[in-house]
C-alpha positions as CSV (number, residue, x, y, z in Angstrom):
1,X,-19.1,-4.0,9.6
2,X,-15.6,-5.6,8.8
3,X,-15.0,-6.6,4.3
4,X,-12.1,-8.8,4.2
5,X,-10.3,-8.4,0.7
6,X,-8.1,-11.6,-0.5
7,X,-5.9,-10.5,-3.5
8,X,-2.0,-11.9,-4.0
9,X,0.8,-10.4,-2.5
10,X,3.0,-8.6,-4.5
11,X,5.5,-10.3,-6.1
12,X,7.8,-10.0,-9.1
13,X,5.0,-11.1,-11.9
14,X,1.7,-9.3,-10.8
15,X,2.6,-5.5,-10.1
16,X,0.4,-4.8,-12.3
17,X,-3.0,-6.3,-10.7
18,X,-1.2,-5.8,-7.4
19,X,-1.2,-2.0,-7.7
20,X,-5.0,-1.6,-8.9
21,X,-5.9,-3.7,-5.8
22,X,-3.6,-1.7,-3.4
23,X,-4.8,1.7,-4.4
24,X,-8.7,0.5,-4.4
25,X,-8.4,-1.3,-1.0
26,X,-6.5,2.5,0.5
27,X,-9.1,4.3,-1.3
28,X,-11.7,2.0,0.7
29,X,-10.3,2.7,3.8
30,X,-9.4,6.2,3.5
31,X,-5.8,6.1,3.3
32,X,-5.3,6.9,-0.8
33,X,-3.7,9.9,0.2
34,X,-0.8,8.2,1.6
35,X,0.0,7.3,-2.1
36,X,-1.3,10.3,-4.1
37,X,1.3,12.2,-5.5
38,X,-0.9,15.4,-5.3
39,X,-1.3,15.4,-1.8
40,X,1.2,18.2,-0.2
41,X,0.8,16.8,3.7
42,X,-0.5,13.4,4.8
43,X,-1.5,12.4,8.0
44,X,1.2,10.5,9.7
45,X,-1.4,8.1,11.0
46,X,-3.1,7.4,7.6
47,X,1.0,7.4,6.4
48,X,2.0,4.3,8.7
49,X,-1.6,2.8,8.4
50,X,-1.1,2.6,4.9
51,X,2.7,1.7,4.6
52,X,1.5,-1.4,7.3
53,X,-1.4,-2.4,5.0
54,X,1.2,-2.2,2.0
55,X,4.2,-4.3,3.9
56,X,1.2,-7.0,4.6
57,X,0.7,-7.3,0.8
58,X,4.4,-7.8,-0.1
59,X,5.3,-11.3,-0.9
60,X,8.2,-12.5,1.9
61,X,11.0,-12.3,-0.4
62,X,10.3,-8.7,-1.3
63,X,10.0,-7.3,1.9
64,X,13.4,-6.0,2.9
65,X,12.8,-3.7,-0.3
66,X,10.2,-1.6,1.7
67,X,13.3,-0.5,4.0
68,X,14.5,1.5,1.7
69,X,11.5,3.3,0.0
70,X,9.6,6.5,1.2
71,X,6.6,8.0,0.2
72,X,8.3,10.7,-2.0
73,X,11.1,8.8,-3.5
Protein backbone atom coordinates (compact mmCIF):
# COMPACT_ATOMS: atom_id res chain seq x y z
CA UNK A 1 0.00 0.00 0.00
CA UNK A 2 1.13 3.40 -1.51
CA UNK A 3 1.04 6.87 1.51
CA UNK A 4 1.26 9.92 -0.56
CA UNK A 5 2.96 12.84 1.59
CA UNK A 6 2.09 16.58 0.47
CA UNK A 7 4.52 19.04 2.27
CA UNK A 8 6.09 22.38 0.40
CA UNK A 9 8.98 22.27 -1.55
CA UNK A 10 11.84 23.80 -0.33
CA UNK A 11 12.35 27.12 -0.77
CA UNK A 12 14.24 30.03 0.74
CA UNK A 13 11.65 30.69 3.94
CA UNK A 14 10.81 27.09 5.22
CA UNK A 15 14.21 25.00 5.58
CA UNK A 16 13.39 24.58 8.62
CA UNK A 17 9.97 22.54 8.35
CA UNK A 18 11.29 21.40 4.95
CA UNK A 19 14.18 19.49 6.55
CA UNK A 20 12.06 17.61 9.43
CA UNK A 21 9.70 16.48 6.57
CA UNK A 22 12.60 15.38 4.28
CA UNK A 23 14.44 13.36 6.87
CA UNK A 24 10.92 11.75 8.22
CA UNK A 25 9.62 10.96 4.69
CA UNK A 26 13.67 9.03 3.95
CA UNK A 27 13.35 7.55 7.21
CA UNK A 28 9.85 6.12 5.99
CA UNK A 29 11.11 4.75 3.06
CA UNK A 30 14.32 3.49 4.08
CA UNK A 31 16.69 5.84 2.54
CA UNK A 32 17.76 7.99 5.95
CA UNK A 33 21.03 6.68 5.46
CA UNK A 34 21.62 8.54 2.44
CA UNK A 35 21.69 11.71 4.71
CA UNK A 36 23.16 10.43 8.01
CA UNK A 37 26.38 11.69 8.59
CA UNK A 38 27.32 8.49 10.63
CA UNK A 39 26.89 6.21 7.97
CA UNK A 40 30.52 5.22 6.49
CA UNK A 41 29.01 3.51 2.96
CA UNK A 42 25.60 4.00 1.51
CA UNK A 43 23.97 2.11 -1.04
CA UNK A 44 24.29 3.78 -4.34
CA UNK A 45 20.72 2.87 -4.98
CA UNK A 46 19.25 4.21 -1.66
CA UNK A 47 22.00 7.30 -2.55
CA UNK A 48 20.25 8.30 -6.06
CA UNK A 49 16.68 7.23 -4.63
CA UNK A 50 17.03 9.65 -2.10
CA UNK A 51 18.94 12.59 -3.95
CA UNK A 52 15.67 12.03 -6.68
CA UNK A 53 13.12 12.26 -3.87
CA UNK A 54 15.12 15.36 -2.52
CA UNK A 55 15.45 17.27 -6.21
CA UNK A 56 11.49 16.57 -6.34
CA UNK A 57 11.05 18.68 -3.13
CA UNK A 58 13.22 21.61 -4.28
CA UNK A 59 11.19 24.57 -5.27
CA UNK A 60 12.08 25.36 -9.29
CA UNK A 61 14.22 28.23 -8.65
CA UNK A 62 16.51 26.31 -6.28
CA UNK A 63 17.13 23.52 -8.31
CA UNK A 64 20.30 24.25 -10.16
CA UNK A 65 21.82 24.41 -6.44
CA UNK A 66 21.55 20.52 -6.15
CA UNK A 67 24.35 20.42 -9.03
CA UNK A 68 26.79 21.37 -7.07
CA UNK A 69 26.20 19.57 -3.71
CA UNK A 70 27.28 15.92 -2.64
CA UNK A 71 26.45 13.94 0.11
CA UNK A 72 29.73 14.65 2.06
CA UNK A 73 30.24 18.21 1.30
Amino acid sequence: METSFKFPKLDVDNYGTWSLDMKNLLAYKGWYSAIDEDEEEVDPVIDRQARALIGLCVADHNKLCLLYTSRRG
